[in-house]
C-alpha positions in Angstrom: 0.0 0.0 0.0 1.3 3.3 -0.9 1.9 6.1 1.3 -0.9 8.2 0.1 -3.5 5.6 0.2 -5.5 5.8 3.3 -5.4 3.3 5.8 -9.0 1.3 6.1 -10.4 2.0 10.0 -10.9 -1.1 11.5 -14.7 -2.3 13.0 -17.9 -2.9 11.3 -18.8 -0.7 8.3 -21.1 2.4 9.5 -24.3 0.5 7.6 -23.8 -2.4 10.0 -24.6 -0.8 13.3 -27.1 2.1 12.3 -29.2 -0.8 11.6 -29.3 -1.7 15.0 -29.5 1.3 16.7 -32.4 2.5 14.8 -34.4 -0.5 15.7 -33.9 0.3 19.5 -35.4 3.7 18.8 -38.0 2.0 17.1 -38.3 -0.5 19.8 -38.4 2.9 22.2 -41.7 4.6 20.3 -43.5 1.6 20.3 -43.2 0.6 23.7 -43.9 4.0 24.6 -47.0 4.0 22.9 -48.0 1.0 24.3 -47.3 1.9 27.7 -49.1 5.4 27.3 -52.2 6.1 29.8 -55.3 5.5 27.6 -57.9 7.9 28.1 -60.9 5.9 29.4 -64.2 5.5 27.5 -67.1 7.5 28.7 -70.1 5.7 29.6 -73.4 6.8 28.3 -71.9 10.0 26.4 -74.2 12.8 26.9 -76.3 11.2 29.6 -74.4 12.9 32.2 -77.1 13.8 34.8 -76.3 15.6 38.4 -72.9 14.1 38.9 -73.3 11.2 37.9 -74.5 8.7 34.5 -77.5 6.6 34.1 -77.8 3.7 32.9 -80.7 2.9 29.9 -84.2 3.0 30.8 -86.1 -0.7 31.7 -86.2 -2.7 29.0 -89.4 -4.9 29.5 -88.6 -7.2 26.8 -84.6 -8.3 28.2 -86.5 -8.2 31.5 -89.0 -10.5 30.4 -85.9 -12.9 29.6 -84.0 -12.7 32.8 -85.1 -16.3 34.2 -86.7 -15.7 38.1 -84.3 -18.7 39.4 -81.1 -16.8 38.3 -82.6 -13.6 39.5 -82.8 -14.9 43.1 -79.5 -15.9 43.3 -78.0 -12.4 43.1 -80.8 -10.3 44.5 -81.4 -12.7 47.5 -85.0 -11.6 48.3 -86.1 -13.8 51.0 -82.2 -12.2 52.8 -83.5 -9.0 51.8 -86.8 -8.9 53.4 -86.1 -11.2 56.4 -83.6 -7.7 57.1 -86.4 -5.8 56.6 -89.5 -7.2 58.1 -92.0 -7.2 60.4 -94.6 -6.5 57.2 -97.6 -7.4 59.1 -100.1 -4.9 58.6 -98.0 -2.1 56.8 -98.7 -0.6 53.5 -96.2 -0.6 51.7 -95.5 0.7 47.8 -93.6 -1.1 45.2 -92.2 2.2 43.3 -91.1 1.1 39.5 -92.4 -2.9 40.3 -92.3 -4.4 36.7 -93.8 -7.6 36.3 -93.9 -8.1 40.0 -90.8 -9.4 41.7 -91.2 -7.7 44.4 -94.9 -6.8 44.7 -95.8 -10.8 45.4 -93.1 -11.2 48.2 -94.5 -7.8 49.9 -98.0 -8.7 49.5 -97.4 -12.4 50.8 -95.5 -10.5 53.9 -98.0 -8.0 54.7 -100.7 -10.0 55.5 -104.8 -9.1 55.0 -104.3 -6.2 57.0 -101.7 -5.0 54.8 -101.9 -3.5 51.2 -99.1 -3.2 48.8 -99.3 -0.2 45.9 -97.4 -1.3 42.6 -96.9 1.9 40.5 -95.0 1.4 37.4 -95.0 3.8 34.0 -95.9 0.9 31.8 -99.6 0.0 31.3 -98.1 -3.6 29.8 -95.6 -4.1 33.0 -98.6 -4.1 35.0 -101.0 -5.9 32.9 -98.6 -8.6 33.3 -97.9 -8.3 37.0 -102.1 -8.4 37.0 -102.1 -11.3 35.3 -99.6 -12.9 37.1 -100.5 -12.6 40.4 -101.4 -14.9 43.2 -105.5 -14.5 43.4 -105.4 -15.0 47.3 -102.8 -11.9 47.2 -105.1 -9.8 44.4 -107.5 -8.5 47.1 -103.4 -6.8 48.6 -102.2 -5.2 45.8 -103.7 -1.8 44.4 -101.4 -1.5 40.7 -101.3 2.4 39.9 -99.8 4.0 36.6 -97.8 6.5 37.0 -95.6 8.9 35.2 -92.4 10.5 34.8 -93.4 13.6 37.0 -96.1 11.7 39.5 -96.2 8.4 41.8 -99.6 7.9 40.9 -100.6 7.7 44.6 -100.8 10.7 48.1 -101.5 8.7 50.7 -99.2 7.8 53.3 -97.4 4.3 53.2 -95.1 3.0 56.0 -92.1 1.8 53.4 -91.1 2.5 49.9 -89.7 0.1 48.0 -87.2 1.1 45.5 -85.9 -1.7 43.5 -83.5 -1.4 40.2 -85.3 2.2 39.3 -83.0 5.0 41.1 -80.7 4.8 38.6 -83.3 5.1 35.8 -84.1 8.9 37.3 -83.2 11.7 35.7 -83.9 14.3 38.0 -83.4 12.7 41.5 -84.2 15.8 43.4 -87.9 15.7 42.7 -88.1 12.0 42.5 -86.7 11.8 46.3 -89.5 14.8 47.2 -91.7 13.0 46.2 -91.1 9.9 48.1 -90.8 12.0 50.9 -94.4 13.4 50.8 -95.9 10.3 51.3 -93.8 9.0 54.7 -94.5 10.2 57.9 -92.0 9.7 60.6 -92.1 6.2 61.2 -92.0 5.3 57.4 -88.5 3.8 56.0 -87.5 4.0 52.5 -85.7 1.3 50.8 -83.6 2.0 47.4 -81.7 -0.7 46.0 -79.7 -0.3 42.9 -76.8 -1.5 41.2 -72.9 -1.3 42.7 -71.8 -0.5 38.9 -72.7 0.7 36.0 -71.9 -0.6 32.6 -71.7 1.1 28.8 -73.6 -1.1 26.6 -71.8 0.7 23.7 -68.2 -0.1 25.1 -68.4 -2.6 28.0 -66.8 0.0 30.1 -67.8 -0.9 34.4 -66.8 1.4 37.2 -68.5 1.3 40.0 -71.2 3.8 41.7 -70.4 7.1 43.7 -72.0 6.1 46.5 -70.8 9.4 48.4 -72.6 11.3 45.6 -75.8 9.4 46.1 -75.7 9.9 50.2 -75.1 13.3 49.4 -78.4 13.3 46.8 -80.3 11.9 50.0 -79.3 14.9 52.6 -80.4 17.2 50.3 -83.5 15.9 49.6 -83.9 16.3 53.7 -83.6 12.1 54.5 -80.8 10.6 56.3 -79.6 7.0 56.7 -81.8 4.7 59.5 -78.9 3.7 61.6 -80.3 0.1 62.1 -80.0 -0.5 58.7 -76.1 0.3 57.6 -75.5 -0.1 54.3 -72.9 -3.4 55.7 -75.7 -5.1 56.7 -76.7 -6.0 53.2 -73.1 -7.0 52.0 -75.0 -9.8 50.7 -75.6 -8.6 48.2 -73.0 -9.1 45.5 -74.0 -7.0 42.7 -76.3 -4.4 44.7 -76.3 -1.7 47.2 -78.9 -0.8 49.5 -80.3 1.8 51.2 -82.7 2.6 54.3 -83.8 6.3 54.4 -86.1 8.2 57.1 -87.2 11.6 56.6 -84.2 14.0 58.2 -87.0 15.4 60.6 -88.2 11.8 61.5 -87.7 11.8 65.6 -86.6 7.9 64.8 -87.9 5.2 67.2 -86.9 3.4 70.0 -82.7 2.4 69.5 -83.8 -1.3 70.6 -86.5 -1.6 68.1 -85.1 -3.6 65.3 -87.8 -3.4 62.8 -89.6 -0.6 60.9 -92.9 0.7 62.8 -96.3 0.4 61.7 -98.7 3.7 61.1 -100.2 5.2 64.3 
């Protein structure tokens, strides 16, 4: 080799190790955008009602497929209402009550002294629950349409039953008024609803505010029944549940472990 020919530099020719190092970077940016936070999916867009989101209204034809058997196994009624009872003798209404579910176990419980009022907005629902029911219980149960903006019914009752329809509501303020204007003192209200809420769009669950919802309740002038903490229906696996007395309500006696009948 002459002196003026350059001398070759030793290692792997440039080629060899830009391949390389541009596949880390590549490696880099796509496990960076793999790893990136994902912005999570927004249930019910635009159904966004006083805090919180809503799920559909009731659907009477999936309701109609949801088999009884498989219903009892997560809503434990006969649990629920052995917290709940005595019924002897109370009237009680069955607020949003379907095809029944709960109106025939109330009117079972209250006995021929008692009544039970199912109000639902659908004519069909209760054409069904009518149909369906127990002729020894008919003679219990007044069934009352009623409408977005009405129960249907003024009287009085000694507990409200509130089963799968809360979260249905769009304006809960009123709703809860109204619910209000027919207890007296001694009457407990009952709301049961779902833990979580689910997009049907997406599949997105998170669960329920239940802080939101307690606050919902002490503005609408009810407070928890402290007999009835919401741990004492942990049972319930895919429910929450609520007693309510009016906020004014001088309560009962702190040993008395059941809900009073009217005076």
């Amino acid at each position: 080799m002459s002196p003026s020919q350059p001398t070759p530099r030793a290692g792997r020719p440039r080629a060899a190790w830009l391949i390389p190092a541009v596949g880390l970077v590549w490696s880099a940016l796509v496990f960076a955008y793999l790893a990136r936070p994902l912005p999570l999916p927004t249930p019910f867009p635009g159904s966004e009602r006083q805090g919180e989101r809503f799920r559909p209204l009731y659907n009477a034809e999936l309701a109609a497929g949801v088999d009884d058997d498989l219903r009892d196994f997560w809503q434990k009624p006969q649990r629920l209402l052995e917290q709940l009872k005595p019924f002897e003798g109370l009237v009680v209404a069955d607020i949003g009550a379907g095809e029944g579910y709960f109106t025939k176990r109330l009117a079972d419980r209250v006995g021929e002294s008692g009544r039970v009022i199912a109000t639902d907005i659908s004519q069909a629902a209760l054409d069904t629950l009518a149909a369906n029911l127990d002729p020894d219980l008919a003679d219990r149960v007044s069934l009352v349409l009623a409408d977005a903006d009405r129960l249907g019914f003024e009287q009085q009752v000694d507990q409200i039953w509130v089963v799968q329809v809360f979260g249905e509501i769009d304006d809960k303020g009123p709703f809860l008024q109204r619910l209000k204007a027919v207890m007296h003192d001694q009457s407990r209200l009952v709301i049961i609803d779902s833990k979580h809420i689910t997009d049907p769009t997406n599949g997105f669950t998170r669960p329920i505010n239940l802080n939101a919802i307690k606050q919902q309740f002490t503005a609408a002038g009810f407070e928890l029944d402290p007999l009835y903490p919401i741990t004492r229906f942990h049972f319930l696996p895919k429910q929450y549940c609520f007693v309510l007395r009016r906020a004014s309500a001088s309560g009962r006696d702190p040993g008395d472990s059941g809900p009073l009948k009217a005076p």
